[in-house]
N, C-alpha and C positions, 0 to 999 in steps of 0.2 A: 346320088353319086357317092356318098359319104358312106352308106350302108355298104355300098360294093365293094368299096376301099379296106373296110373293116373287114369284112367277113371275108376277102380274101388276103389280108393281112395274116388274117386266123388260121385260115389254111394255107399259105405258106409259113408259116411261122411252123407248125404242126410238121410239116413235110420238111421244112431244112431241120428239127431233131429229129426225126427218124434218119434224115442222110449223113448228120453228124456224127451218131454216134455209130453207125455201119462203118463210118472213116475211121472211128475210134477204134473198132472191133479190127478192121483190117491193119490199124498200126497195132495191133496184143497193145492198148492202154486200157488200163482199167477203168470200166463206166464210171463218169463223172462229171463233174461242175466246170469245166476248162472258159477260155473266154471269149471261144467263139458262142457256146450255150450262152454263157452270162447276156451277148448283144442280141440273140436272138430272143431270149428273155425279157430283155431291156424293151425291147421293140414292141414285143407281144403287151408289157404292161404299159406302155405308150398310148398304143392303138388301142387296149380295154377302155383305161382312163378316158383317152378325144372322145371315142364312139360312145360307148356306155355307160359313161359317168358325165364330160361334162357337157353334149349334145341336148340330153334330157335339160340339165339345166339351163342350158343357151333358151330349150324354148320355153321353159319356165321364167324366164327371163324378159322375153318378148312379150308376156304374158301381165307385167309386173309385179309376177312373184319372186322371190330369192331375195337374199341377204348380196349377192353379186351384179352387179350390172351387166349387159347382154355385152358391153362393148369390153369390159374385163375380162370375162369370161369367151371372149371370140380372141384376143389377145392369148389366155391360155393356152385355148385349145391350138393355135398356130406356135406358140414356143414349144408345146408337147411332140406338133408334128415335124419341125425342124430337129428337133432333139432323135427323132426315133429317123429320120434319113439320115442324120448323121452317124447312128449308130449300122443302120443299114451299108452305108457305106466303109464305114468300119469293118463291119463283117465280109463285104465282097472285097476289099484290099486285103484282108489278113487270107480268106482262101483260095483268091488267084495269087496270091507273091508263095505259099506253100505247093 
């Protein structure tokens, strides 16, 4: 389930900046860093981090390898993924209130 979550993170993530900056282009702003990018951003290194970085060591963990314990590291990975719906929802208030 966690693979599915990621990898379509990815590709949405990938699809709201191509739609961003088409918004950009039809307001004449000059391509850039604004803060809708930044949370889309924010989100995308979120969902790398849970899925890609600390999953592997969750089950190196299980394993009783790592320097981190499986139940620290299960703690991370859930503040990572509150932090990135919070930025999610950051991002759908800032482009339905424009």
């Amino acid at each position: 389930m966690f693979a599915i979550e990621a990898h379509a993170s990815l590709a949405v993530a990938v699809v709201l900046l191509i739609l961003l900056r088409r918004m950009g282009a039809r307001r004449a702003q000059p391509p850039g860093i604004d803060a809708n990018v930044l949370l889309v951003l924010g989100s995308l290194f979120f969902t790398i981090t849970g899925y890609f970085v600390l999953h592997p060591m969750m089950a190196a963990a299980r394993a009783g390898e790592g320097a981190l314990s499986f139940g620290a590291l299960h703690g991370l990975s859930a503040a990572l993924f509150a932090l990135k719906a919070v930025l999610v929802l950051a991002l759908a208030w800032r482009l339905t209130a424009a």
